[in-house]
C-alpha positions, -999 to 999 in steps of 0.1 A, spaced: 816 -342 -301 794 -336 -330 771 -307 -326 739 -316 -331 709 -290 -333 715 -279 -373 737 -254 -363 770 -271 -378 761 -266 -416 747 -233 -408 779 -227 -395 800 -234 -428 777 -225 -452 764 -188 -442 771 -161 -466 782 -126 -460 749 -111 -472 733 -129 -439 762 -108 -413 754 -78 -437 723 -78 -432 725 -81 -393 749 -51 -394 725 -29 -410 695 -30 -385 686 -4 -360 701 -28 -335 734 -26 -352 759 -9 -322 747 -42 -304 783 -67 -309 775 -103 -309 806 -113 -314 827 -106 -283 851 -139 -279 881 -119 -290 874 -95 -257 859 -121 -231 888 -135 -208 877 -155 -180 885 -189 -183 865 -222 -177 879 -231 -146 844 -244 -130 839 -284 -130 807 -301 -130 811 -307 -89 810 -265 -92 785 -264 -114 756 -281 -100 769 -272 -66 740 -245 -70 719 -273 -73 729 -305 -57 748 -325 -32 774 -345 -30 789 -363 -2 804 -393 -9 840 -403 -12 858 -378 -36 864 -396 -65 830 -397 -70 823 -359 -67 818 -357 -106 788 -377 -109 765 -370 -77 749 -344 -74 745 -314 -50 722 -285 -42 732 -251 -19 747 -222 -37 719 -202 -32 704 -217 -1 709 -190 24 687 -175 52 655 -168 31 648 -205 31 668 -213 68 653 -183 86 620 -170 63 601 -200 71 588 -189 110 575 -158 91 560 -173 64 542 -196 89 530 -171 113 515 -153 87 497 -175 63 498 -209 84 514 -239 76 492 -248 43 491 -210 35 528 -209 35 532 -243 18 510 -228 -9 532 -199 -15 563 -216 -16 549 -242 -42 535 -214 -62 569 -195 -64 587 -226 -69 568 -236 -101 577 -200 -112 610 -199 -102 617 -238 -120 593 -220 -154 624 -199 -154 650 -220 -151 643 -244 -172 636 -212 -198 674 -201 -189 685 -234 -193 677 -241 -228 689 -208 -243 722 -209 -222 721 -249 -241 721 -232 -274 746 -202 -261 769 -206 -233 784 -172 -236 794 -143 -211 759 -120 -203 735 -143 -197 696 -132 -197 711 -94 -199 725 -103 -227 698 -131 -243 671 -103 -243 695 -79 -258 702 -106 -288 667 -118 -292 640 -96 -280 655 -58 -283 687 -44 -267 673 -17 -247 653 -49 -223 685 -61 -222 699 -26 -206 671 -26 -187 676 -58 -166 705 -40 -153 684 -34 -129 686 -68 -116 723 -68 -117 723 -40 -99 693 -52 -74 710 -85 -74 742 -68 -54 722 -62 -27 713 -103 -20 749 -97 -12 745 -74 21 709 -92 28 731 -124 36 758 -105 56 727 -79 74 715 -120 82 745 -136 92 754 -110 114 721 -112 133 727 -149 138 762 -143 154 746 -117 180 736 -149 194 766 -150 212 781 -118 207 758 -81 202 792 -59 209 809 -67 180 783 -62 152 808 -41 131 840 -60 135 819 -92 123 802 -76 96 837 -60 82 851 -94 81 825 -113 65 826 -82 39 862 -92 31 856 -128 32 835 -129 9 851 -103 -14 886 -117 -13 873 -154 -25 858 -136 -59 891 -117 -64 913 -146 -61 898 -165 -87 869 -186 -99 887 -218 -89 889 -205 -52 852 -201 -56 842 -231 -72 862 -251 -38 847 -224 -12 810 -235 -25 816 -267 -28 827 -272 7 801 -246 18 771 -264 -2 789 -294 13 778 -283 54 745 -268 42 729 -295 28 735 -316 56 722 -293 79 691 -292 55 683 -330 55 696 -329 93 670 -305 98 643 -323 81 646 -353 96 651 -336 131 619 -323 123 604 -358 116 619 -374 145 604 -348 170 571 -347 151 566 -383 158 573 -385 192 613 -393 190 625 -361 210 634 -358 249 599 -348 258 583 -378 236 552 -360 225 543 -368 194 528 -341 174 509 -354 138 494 -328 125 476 -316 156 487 -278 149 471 -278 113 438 -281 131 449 -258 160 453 -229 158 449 -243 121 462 -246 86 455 -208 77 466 -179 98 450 -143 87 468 -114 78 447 -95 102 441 -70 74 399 -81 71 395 -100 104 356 -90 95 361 -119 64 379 -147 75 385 -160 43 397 -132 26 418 -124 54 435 -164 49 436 -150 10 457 -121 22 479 -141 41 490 -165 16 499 -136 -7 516 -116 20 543 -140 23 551 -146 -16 580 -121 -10 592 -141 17 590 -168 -8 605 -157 -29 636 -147 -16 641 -183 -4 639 -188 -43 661 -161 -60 689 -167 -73 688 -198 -87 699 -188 -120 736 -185 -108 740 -227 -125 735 -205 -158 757 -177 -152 782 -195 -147 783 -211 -180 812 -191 -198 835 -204 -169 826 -238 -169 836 -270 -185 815 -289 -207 789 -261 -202 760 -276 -220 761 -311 -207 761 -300 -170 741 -274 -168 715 -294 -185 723 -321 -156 718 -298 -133 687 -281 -144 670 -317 -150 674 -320 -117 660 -289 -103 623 -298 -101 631 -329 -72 657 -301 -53 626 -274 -52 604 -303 -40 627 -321 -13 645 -294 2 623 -264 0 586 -282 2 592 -308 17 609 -283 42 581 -258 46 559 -289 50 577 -306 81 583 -267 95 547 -267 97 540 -293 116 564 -291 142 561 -254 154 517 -237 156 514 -206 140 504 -185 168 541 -194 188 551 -161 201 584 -171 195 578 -166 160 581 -131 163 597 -126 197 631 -139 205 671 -133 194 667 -115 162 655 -135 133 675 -168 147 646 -173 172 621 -170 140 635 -205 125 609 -232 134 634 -251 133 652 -243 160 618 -234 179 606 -268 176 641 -285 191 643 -262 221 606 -268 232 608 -303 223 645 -300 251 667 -310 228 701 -286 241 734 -281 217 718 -289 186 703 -252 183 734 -238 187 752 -255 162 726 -252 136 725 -217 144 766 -215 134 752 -239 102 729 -207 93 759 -179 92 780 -202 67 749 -207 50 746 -169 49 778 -164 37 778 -189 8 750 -176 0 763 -137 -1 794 -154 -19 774 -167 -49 752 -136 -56 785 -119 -54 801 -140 -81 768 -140 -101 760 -101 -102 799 -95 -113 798 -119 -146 768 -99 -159 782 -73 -153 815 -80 -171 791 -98 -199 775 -68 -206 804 -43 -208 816 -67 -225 786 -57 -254 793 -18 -251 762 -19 -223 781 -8 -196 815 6 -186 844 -4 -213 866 -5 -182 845 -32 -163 858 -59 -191 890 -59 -176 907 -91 -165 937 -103 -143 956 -132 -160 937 -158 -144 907 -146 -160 889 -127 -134 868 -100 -143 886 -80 -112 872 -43 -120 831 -56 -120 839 -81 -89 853 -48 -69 825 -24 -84 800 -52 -71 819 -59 -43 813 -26 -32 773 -32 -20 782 -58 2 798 -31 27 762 -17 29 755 -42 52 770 -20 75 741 4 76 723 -25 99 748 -9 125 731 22 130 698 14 116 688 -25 134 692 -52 113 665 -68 109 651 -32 100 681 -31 70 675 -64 62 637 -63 53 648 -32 32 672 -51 13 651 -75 6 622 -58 -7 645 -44 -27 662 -79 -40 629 -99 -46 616 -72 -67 651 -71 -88 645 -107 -88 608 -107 -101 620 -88 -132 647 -108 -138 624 -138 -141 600 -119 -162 625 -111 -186 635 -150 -189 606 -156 -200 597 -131 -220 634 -137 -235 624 -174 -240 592 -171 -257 613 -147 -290 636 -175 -284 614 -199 -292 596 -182 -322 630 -177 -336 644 -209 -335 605 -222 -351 611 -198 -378 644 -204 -388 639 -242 -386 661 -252 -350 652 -281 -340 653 -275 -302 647 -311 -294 683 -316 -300 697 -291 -278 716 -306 -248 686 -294 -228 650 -287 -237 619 -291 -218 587 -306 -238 567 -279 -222 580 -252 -234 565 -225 -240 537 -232 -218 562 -232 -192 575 -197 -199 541 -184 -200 530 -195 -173 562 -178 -153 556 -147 -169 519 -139 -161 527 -150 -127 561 -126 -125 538 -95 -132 511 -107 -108 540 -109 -85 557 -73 -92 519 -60 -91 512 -75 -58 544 -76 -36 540 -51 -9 505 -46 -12 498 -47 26 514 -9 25 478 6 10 462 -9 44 487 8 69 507 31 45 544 35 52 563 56 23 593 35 32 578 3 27 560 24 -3 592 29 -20 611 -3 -16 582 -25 -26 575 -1 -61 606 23 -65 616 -5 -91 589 -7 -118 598 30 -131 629 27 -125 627 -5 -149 608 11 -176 628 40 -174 657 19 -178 638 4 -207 628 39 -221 661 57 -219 680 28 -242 653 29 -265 651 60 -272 688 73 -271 699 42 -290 668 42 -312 665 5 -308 636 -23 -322 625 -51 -316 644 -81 -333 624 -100 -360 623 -135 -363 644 -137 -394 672 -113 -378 677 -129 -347 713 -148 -348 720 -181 -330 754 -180 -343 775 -156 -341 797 -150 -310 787 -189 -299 810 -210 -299 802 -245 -310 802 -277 -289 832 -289 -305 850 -260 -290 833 -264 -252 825 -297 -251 847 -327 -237 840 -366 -237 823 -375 -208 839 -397 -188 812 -427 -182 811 -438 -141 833 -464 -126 827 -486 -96 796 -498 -80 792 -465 -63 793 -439 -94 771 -460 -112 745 -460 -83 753 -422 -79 747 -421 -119 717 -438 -119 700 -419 -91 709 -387 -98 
């Protein structure tokens, strides 16, 4: 394949005094050039791939050209929704998880197009290291490290779920899932790539199952035959008050709808896994440009469009919204098919939930330890983190990250659903400023590439919005980091205190400490390199293999 951005000539043609002149900057210690040291092997197909953001369940031969979405759908979007609803209505939630989604897609798509131009081992760690100055880049360690606990979030989750049918075993079922999950990130990538896939597989079945479940007992079509409309948006109505100013109803709906970004968020977060993967996966830029295309219809079939039928099947003011087994009784959802007397179904979608819970655990497992690994890799952490078995797994950083998903265990002693809100506090704010930094990654990127005369519109991926896009998920990141929690400084808790700010110094202290140990600066335009350590699309990309059959080229067409 010919590459085809302008990067080729510059390729054969640049000089020494251009690498010389890269070595001899304050950000020096920084090594771009790391494919000596990086192991892991592309191992992922495009059926892996896009698993974070498709479907696909036809026949198998077709797997490689439909597409799928679950990797990351896990109880935030299954269970957060009764929460969500209760507390800002069903237009105040659907508000909140439009917002978030525009943000979270603003940084995808940003991602996307710089993991176009460089699908190397790191990923945003690393792309603000390279382009906007290495000490941001040790800062959003924090994320990595905040990331690890999406892990025990999904576990504290699952295991609420399974006290459904069994609250005397909490520690023998959390143990296992721990080991599950760890030993499938061990064995390999390929055993990962298969355990998604089938995972994403059930998921997104019981997703569309769900919504049109929803629509069937929302017009009428369930046991009791009462058809609903949208009778609950105008009782008890289509805002619900946080309570915090019941003396101004309409800043009280304001509150409400902002309340629950956190919640929407974590249904959101970690997306980004479809480019984190890309030093493992074949023909990296061509399908992870597939999959990212495709992103904007997933966030607004399976997470609007499932808000939006939540909302009209279950009111706001349900008790069982907040009163029931655990969080499983909090899932509209399920609300909606038990008082609507449909029997079985609740059960098994509640069994759908825990392997939701673990894929989900399973991919923010696999996605903290290769940024890890990416930035060791760079002299950014450990030397001894960069260590691989022969089938290229980064085994030392999937054991160190590995480690937070036994925390889970603290939901033991402590309730779960106590733990679990902890956690993820603590996760959505790791995941705000990872976002943040995206974009603030993409906009250098995008300056750099205008002054050193990259045409981006013939990456594999780039987005004609751009950078308007990046902007706008930027402002809206610090908004979010500024606001999440803020229902603490009406009923002050110094637990919820800490969990909901504890981050933003330890961020810029992060931030700080490289800086000023490794006396770093901010990359100009002229020094930033789009070259070195990349390898070109010659060297990642294969033919594609065009569809055959009436079904692929319907799947193709599509999707």
């Amino acid at each position: 394949m010919e590459e085809g951005y302008g990067l080729q000539e510059r390729r054969q043609t640049r000089n020494v005094t251009h690498v010389e002149l890269l070595q001899v900057n304050s950000n020096s210690h920084l090594p771009l050039d790391v494919a000596s040291m990086d192991h892991v092997k592309r191992r992922l197909k495009q059926r892996h791939i896009q698993i974070c953001k498709s479907l696909n369940v036809l026949p198998l031969n077709l797997f490689d050209h439909f597409p799928k979405i679950a990797g990351t759908l896990g109880t935030g979007l299954f269970l957060g929704t009764g929460g969500a609803i209760h507390t800002a209505g069903p237009l105040g939630a659907l508000i909140a998880f439009a917002l978030v989604g525009s943000v979270a897609y603003s940084s995808l798509c940003s991602l996307g197009e710089m993991t176009s131009l460089a699908p190397i081992s790191g990923s945003f760690p690393h792309f603000a290291s390279r382009w906007v100055d290495p000490a941001l880049g040790f800062a959003v360690m924090i994320h990595i490290a905040i990331l690890r606990f999406y892990v025990p979030v999904e576990i504290s989750g699952a295991q609420i779920l399974i006290s459904m049918w069994d609250s005397h075993h909490a520690a023998v079922y959390t143990v296992v899932i721990c080991i599950v999950i760890c030993a499938t990130n061990v064995f390999g990538v390929i055993y990962f790539g298969e355990t998604e896939f089938a995972f994403s597989i059930l998921k997104l079945i019981m997703i569309i199952g769900l919504i049109i479940v929803g629509l069937v007992i929302d017009l009428g079509g369930a046991p009791n035959h009462q058809r609903l409309g949208f009778q609950y948006w105008s009782n008890p109505g289509v805002f619900a008050g946080s309570g915090l100013e019941p003396w101004y109803p309409a800043l009280d709906d304001f509150l409400g709808v902002l309340s629950v970004i956190t919640q929407a968020a974590f249904a959101y977060q970690g997306m980004e896994i479809v480019a984190v993967a890309a030093s493992e996966t074949q023909n990296p830029r061509r399908n992870i440009a597939k999959a990212i295309r495709r992103v904007f219809y997933r966030i607004l079939i399976f997470y609007i469009l499932g808000v939006f039928i939540a909302g009209l099947i279950v009111p706001s003011n349900n008790p069982q919204l907040l009163v029931g087994t655990g969080i499983f009784a909090k899932s509209p959802f399920v609300i909606a098919m038990q008082n609507s007397g449909i029997r079985v179904l609740p059960a098994v979608v509640n069994a759908g939930f825990i392997t939701s819970a673990f894929s989900a655990g399973n991919s923010f497992l696999f996605c903290s330890s290769r940024i890890l690994y990416g930035l060791a890799l760079r002299k950014q952490a450990p030397r001894f983190l960069t260590i691989c078995t022969r089938k290229g797994v980064p085994i030392v950083a999937v054991l160190c990250s590995s480690v937070f998903a036994f925390l889970s265990l603290m939901s033991i002693s402590s309730g779960a659903e106590t733990v679990f809100n902890w956690f993820q506090h603590l996760s959505v704010m790791g995941g705000f400023f990872g976002w943040l930094s995206i974009n603030l990654t993409y906009i250098f990127f995008y300056r750099g590439l205008q002054y050193q005369g990259i045409e981006r519109q013939k990456l594999h991926y780039y987005n004609p919005l751009q950078p308007w896009l990046s902007i706008w998920g930027m402002v809206w990141c610090i908004l979010f980091i500024l606001i999440n929690g803020f229902t603490v400084f009406w009923h002050f808790d110094a637990s919820d205190f800490l969990t909901s700010y504890i981050n933003i110094p330890l961020f810029f202290g992060l931030f700080l400490f490289w800086k000023v140990t490794r006396g770093t600066v901010v990359w100009k335009t002229d020094e930033m390199d789009f070259i070195t350590g990349i390898p070109s699309c010659e060297e990642t990309e294969r033919p594609e293999i065009p569809p055959k059959g009436f079904w692929q080229h319907v799947a193709a067409a599509l999707f």
